[in-house]
C-alpha positions as CSV (number, residue, x, y, z in Angstrom):
1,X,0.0,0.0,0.0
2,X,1.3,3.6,-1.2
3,X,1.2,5.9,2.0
4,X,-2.2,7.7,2.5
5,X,-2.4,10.5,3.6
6,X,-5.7,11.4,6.2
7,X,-6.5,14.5,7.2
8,X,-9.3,15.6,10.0
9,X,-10.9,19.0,10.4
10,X,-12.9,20.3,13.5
11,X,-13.1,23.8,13.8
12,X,-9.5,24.8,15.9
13,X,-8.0,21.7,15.1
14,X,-7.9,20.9,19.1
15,X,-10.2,17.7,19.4
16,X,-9.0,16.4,16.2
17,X,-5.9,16.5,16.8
18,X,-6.1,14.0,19.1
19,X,-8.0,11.8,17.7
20,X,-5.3,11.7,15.0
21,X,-2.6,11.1,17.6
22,X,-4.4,7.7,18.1
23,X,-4.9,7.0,14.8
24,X,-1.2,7.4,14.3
25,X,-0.4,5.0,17.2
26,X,-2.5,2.6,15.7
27,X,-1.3,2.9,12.3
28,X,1.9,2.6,13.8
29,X,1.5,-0.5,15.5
30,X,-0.5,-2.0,12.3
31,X,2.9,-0.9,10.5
32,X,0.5,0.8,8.0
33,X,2.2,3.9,6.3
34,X,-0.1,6.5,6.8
35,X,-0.2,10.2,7.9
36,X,-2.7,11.5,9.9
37,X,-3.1,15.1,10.6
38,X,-5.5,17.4,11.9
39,X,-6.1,21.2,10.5
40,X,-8.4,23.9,11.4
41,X,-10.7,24.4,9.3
42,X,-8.9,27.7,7.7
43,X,-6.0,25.1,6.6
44,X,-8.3,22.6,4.9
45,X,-7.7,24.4,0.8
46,X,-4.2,24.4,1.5
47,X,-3.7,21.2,2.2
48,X,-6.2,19.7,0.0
49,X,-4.0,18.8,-2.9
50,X,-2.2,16.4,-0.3
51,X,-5.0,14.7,0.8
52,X,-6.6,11.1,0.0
53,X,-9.6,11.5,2.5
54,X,-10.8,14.5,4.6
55,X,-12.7,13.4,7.8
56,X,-14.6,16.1,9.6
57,X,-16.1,16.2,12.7
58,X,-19.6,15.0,13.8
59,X,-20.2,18.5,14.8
60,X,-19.3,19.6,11.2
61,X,-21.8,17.1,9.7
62,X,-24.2,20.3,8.4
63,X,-21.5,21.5,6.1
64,X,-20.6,18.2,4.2
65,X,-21.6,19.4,0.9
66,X,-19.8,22.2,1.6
67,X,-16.7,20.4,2.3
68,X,-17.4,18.3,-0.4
69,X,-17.8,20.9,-3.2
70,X,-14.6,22.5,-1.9
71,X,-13.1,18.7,-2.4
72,X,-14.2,17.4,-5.7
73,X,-11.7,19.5,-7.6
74,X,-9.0,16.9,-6.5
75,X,-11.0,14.0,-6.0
76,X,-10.9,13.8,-2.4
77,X,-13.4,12.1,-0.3
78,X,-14.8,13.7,2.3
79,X,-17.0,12.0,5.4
80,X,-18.0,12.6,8.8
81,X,-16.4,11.0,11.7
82,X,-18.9,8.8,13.3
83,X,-19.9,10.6,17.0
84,X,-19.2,7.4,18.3
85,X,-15.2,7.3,17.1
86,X,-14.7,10.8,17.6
87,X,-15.7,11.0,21.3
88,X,-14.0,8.5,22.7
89,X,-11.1,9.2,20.4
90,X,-11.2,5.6,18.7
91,X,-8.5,5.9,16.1
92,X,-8.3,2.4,15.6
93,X,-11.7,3.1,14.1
94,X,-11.1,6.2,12.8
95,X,-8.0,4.8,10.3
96,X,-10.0,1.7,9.4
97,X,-13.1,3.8,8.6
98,X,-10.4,5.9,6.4
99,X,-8.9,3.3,5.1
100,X,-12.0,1.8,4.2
101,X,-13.4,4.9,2.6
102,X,-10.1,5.5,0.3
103,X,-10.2,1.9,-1.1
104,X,-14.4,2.3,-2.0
105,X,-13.5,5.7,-3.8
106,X,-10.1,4.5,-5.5
């Protein structure tokens, strides 16, 4: 598998990034070569052209089409983080639901 490269939006940036610290440990100990980062939403254009899946928070679920307009333009996927992963900070979940998501849209 190339390296993938997952991002995760939430507003600030603050909850997601933690959630994409435990994705990381998990990709890491699934020796799975995958990046996981988490932007404010301000950052999300930028970093776009990196991206092979955009995750947004449950919170963010209102703007999908939004997100998903922004998206199309490099063929990224976009999808909400189930509440269930995102508030108990499951990233085991979270990459497989990624991973998952990147493999249906490939």
């Amino acid at each position: 598998m190339a390296q993938k490269h997952i991002y995760l939006c939430c507003g600030g940036g603050l909850s997601s990034g933690f959630l994409a610290q435990k994705a990381r440990g998990a990709a890491k100990k699934e020796k799975l070569d995958v990046t996981v980062e988490a932007k404010s939403e301000s950052e999300v254009t930028t970093f776009l052209p990196k991206m092979d899946i955009l995750c947004i928070g449950p919170h963010y679920a209102f703007r999908l089409d939004a997100f998903r307009e922004i998206a199309a333009p490099y063929k990224v996927p976009v999808i909400v983080i189930p509440e269930d992963i995102y508030s108990m900070l499951d990233g085991h979940g979270l990459l497989q639901l990624a991973l998952n998501e990147i493999e249906k849209t490939a």
